[in-house]
FIPA-519373 format. One line per field, with one value per residue: residue number from 0; x, y, z of N, C-alpha, C, CB in turn. Coordinates in Angstrom, 3 decimals. Glycine has a CB too. Layout:
# residues N
pos	(NUM|...)
nc1	(X|...)
nc2	(Y|...)
nc3	(Z|...)
cac1	(X|...)
cac2	(Y|...)
cac3	(Z|...)
cc1	(X|...)
cc2	(Y|...)
cc3	(Z|...)
cbc1	(X|...)
cbc2	(Y|...)
cbc3	(Z|...)
***
This chain:
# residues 134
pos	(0|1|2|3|4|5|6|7|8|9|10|11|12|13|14|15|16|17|18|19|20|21|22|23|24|25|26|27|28|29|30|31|32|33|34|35|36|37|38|39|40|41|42|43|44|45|46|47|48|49|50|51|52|53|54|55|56|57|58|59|60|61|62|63|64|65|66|67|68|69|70|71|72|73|74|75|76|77|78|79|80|81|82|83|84|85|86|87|88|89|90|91|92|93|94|95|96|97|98|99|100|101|102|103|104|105|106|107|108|109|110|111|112|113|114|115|116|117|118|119|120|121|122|123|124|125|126|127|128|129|130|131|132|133)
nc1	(-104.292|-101.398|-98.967|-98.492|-95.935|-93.690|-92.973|-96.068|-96.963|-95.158|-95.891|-98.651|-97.968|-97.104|-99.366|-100.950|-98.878|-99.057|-101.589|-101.680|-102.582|-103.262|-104.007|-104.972|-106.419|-105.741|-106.471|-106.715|-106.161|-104.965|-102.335|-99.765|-96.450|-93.615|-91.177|-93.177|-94.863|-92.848|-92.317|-94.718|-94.690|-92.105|-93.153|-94.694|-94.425|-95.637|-97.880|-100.859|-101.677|-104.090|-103.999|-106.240|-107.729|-109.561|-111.246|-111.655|-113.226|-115.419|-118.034|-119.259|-117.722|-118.591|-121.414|-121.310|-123.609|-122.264|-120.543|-120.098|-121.233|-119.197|-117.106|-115.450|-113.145|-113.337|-110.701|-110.997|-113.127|-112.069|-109.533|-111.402|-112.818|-110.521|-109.694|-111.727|-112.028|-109.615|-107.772|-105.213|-103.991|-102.717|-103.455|-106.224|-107.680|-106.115|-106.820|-105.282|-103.803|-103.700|-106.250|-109.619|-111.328|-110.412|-108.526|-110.517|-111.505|-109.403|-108.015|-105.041|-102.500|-103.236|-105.240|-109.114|-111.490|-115.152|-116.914|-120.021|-121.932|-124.439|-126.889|-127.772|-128.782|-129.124|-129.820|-127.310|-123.461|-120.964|-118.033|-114.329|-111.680|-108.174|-106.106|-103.523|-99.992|-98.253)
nc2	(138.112|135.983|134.643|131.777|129.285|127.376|125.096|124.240|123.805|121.032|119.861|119.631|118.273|115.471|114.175|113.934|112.070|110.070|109.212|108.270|110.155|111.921|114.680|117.828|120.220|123.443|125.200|128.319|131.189|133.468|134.631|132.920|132.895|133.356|131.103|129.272|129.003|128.590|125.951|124.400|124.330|123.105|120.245|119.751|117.815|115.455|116.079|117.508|120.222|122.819|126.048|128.408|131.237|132.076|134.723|134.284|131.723|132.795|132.854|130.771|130.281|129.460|129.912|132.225|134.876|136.272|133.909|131.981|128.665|125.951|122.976|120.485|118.470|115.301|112.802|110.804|112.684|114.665|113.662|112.990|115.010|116.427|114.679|115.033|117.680|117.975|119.797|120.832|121.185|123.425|125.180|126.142|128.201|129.620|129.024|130.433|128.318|129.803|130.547|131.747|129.691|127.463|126.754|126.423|124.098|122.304|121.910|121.182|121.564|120.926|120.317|120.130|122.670|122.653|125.687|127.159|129.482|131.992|133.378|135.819|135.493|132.153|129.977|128.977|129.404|127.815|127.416|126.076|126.090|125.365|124.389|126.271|127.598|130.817)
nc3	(80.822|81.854|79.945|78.451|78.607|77.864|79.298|80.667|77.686|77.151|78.799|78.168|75.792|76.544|77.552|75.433|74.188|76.482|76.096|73.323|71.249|68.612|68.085|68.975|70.780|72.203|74.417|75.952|78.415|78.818|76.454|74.136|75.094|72.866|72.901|74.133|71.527|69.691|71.382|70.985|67.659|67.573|67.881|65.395|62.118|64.120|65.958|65.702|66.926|67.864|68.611|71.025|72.176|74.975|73.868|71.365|71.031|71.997|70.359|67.838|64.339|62.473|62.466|62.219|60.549|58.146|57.340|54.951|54.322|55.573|54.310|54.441|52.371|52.376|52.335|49.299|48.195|47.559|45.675|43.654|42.927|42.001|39.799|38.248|37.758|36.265|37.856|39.686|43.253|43.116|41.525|42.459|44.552|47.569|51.040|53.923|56.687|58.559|58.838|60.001|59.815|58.663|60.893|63.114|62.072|62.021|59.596|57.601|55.494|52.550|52.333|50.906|50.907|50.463|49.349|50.073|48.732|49.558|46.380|44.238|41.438|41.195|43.813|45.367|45.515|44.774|45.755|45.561|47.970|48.727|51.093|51.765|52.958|52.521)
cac1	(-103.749|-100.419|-98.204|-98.032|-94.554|-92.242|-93.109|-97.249|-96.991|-94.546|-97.289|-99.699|-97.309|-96.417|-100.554|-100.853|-98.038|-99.162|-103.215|-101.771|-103.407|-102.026|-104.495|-105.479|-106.852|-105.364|-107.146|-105.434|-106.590|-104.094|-101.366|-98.594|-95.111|-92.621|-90.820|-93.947|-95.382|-91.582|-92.417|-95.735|-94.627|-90.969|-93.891|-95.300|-95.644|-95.577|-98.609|-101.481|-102.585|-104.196|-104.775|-107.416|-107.906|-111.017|-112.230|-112.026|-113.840|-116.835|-119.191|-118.826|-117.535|-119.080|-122.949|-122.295|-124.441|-121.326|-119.502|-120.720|-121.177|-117.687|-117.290|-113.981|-113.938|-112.479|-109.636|-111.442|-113.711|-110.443|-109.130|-112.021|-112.643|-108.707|-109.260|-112.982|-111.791|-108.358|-106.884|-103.654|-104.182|-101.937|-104.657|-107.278|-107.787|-105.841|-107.083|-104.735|-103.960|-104.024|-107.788|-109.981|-112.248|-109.247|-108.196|-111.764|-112.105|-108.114|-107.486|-104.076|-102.207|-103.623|-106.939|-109.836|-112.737|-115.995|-117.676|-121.519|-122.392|-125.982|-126.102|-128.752|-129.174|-129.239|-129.918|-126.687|-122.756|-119.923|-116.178|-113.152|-110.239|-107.186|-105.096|-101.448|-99.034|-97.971)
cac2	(136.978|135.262|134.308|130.418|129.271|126.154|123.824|123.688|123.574|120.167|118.902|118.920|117.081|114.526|114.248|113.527|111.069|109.176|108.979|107.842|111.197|112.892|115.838|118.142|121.844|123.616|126.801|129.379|132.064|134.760|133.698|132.010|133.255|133.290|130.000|128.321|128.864|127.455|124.662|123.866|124.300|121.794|118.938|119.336|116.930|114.398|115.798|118.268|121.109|124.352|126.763|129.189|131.901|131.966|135.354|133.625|130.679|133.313|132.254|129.783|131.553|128.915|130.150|133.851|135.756|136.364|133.358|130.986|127.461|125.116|121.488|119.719|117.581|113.873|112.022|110.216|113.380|115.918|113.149|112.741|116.067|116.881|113.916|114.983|119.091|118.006|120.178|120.247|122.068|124.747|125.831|126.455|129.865|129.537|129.456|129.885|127.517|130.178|131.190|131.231|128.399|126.091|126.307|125.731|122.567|121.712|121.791|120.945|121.619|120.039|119.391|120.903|122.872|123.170|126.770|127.007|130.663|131.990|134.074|135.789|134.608|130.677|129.314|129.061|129.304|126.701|127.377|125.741|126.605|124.563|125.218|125.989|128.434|131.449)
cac3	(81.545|81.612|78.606|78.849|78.531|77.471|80.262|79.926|76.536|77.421|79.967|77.065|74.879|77.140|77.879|74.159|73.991|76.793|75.584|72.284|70.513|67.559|67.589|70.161|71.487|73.539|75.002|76.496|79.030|78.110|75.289|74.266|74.703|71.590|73.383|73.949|70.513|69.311|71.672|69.893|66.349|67.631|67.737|64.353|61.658|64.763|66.640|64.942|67.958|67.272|69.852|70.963|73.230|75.302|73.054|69.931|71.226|72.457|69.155|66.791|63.563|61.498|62.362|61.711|59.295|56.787|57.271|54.510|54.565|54.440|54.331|54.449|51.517|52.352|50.559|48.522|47.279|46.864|44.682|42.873|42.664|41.426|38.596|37.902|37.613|35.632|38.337|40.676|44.035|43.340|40.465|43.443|45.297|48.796|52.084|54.889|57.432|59.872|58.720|61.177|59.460|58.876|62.283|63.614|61.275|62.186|58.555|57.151|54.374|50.728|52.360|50.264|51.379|49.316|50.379|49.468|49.225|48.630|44.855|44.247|40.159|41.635|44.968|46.024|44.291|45.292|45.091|46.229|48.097|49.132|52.550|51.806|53.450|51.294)
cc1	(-102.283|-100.159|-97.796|-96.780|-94.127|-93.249|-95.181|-97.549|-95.993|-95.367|-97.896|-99.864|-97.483|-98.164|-101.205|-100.109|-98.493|-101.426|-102.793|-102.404|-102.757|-102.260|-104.923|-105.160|-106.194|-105.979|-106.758|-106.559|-106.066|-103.818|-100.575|-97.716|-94.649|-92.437|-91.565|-94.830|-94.186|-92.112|-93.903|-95.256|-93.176|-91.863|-94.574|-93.903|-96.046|-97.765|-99.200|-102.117|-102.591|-104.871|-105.169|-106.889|-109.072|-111.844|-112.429|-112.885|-115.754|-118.175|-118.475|-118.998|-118.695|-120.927|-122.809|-122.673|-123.268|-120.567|-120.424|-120.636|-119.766|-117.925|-115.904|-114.232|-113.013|-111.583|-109.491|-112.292|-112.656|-109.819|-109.732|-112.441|-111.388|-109.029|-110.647|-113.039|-110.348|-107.257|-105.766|-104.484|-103.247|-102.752|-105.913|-107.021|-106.827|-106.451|-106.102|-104.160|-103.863|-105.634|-108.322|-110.745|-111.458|-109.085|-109.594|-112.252|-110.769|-107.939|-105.713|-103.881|-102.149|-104.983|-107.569|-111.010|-113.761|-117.009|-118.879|-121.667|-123.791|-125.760|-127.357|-129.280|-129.417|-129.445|-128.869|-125.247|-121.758|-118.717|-115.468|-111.939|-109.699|-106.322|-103.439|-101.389|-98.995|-96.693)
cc2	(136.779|134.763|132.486|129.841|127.781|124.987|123.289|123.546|121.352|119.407|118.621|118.084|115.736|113.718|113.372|112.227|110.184|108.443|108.018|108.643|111.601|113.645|116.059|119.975|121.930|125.508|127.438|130.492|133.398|134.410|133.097|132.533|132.898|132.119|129.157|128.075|128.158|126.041|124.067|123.296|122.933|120.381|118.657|118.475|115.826|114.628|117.719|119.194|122.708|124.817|128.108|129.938|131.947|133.274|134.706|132.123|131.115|133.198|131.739|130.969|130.715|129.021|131.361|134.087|135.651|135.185|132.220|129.412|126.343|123.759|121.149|118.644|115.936|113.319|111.562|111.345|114.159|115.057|113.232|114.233|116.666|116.278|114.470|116.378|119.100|119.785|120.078|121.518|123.691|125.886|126.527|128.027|129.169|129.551|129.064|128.933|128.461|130.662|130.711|130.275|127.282|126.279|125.760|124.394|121.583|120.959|122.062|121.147|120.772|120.137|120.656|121.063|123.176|124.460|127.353|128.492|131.042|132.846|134.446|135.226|133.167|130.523|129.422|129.324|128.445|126.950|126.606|126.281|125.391|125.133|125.391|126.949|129.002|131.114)
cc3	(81.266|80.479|79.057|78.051|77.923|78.357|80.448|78.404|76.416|77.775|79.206|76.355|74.976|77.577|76.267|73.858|74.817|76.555|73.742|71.355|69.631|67.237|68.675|70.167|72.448|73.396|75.965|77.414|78.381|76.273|75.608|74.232|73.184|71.894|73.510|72.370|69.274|70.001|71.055|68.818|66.295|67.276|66.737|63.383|62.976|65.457|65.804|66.231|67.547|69.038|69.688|71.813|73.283|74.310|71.764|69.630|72.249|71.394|68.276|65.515|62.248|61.512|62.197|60.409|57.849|56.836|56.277|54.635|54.279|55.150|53.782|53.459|52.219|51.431|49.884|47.790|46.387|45.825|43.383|42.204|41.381|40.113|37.516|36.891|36.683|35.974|39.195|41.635|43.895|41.953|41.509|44.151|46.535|50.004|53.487|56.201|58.383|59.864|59.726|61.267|59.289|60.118|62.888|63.247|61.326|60.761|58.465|56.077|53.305|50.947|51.570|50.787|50.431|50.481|49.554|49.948|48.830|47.557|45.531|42.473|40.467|43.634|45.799|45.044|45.278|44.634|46.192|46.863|48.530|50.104|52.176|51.863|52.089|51.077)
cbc1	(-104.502|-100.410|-96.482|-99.212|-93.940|-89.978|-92.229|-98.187|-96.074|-93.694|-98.372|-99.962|-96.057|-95.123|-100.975|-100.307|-96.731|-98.254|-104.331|-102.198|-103.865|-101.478|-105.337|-104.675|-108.328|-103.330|-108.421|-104.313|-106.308|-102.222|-100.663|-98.382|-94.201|-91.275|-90.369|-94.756|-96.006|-89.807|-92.236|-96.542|-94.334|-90.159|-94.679|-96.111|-95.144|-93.846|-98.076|-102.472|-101.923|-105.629|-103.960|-108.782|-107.368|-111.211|-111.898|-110.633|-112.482|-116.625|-120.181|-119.945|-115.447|-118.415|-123.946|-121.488|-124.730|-120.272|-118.685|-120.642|-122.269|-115.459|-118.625|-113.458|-113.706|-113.235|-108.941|-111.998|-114.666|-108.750|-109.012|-112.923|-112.524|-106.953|-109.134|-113.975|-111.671|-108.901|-107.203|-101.260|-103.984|-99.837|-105.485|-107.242|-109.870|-105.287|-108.354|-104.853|-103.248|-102.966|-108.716|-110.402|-113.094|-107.658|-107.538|-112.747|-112.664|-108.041|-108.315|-103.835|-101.484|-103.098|-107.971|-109.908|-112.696|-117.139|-116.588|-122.772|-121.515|-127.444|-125.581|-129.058|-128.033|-127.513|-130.147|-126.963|-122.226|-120.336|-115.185|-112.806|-109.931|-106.504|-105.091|-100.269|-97.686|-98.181)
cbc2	(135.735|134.514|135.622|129.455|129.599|126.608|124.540|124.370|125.314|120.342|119.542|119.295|117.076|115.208|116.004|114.535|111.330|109.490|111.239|106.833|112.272|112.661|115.945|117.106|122.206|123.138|126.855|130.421|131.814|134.865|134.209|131.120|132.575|134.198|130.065|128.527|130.250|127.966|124.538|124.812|126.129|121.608|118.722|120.755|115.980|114.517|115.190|117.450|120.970|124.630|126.801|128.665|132.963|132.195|136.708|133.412|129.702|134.906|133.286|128.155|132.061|127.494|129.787|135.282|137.870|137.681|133.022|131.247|127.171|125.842|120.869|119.018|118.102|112.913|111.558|109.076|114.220|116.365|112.159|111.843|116.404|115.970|111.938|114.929|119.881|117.719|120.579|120.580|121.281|124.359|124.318|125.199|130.692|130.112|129.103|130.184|126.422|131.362|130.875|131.959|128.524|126.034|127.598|126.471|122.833|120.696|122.626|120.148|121.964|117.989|118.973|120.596|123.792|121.517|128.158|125.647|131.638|132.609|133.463|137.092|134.634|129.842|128.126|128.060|130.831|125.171|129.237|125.222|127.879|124.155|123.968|125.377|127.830|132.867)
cbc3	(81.201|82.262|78.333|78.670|80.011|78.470|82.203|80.326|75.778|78.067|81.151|76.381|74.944|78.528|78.303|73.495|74.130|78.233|75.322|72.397|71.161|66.459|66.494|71.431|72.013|73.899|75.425|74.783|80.331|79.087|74.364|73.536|75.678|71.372|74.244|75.077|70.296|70.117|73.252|69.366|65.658|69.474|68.595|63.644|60.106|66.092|68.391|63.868|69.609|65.407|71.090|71.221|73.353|77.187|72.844|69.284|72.103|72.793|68.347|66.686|63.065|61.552|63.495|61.904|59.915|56.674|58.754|53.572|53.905|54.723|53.401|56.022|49.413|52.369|50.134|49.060|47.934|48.304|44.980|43.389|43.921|42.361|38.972|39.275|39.218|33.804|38.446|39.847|45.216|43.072|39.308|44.632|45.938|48.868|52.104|54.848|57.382|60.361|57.481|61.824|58.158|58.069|63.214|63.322|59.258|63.555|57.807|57.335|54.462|50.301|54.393|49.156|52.261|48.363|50.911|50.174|48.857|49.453|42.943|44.898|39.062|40.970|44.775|46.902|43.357|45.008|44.936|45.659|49.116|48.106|54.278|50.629|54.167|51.241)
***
């Protein structure tokens, strides 16, 4: 398909601004130009949009077989967590903000995910990561 450009990327904005929204999908047929993916990224911290292309929106990633269980923790657990673990986020493993489970959960940078894997010695095993850029 087509490379969507400057000016629907604007329309979306302006779609946003007048709904009063400060988060929002945008799904794409083709891609995004260079210029329109500048005009995205011009509107962050103001307004939080992640976008898709229709193949990456052909199964949810969060029911396949290998993808284990994640859960966004809230800002009252990650605190409690942080004070509970007498850690700082920059002690935590990483997980990208371009991953494809942060983007699907429109995770941001600090937030903390708890990810439940099965073991086989126990039931299940639980680690943390934290979203921040390299």
């Amino acid at each position: 398909g087509a490379k969507i450009g400057v000016q629907p990327i604007r329309v979306f904005y302006e779609s946003l601004t007048r709904e009063k929204v400060r988060r929002g999908i945008l799904i794409v047929e083709g891609s995004i130009s260079p210029f329109g993916k500048q005009a995205l990224s011009a509107f962050r911290p103001q307004y939080l949009v992640e976008f898709f292309s229709y193949p990456e929106l052909m199964f949810d990633i969060t029911r396949h077989h290998f993808v284990p269980k994640h859960r966004v923790l809230s800002k009252a657990e990650r605190e409690l967590f942080f004070t509970r673990q007498k850690l700082d986020a920059t002690q935590l493993p990483r997980m990208l903000p371009s991953d494809p489970v942060a983007r699907y959960f429109g995770m941001e940078k600090g937030d903390v995910v708890e990810i439940t894997r099965p073991s086989v010695e126990t039931d299940s095993y639980v680690t943390y990561r934290v979203v921040l850029p390299l």
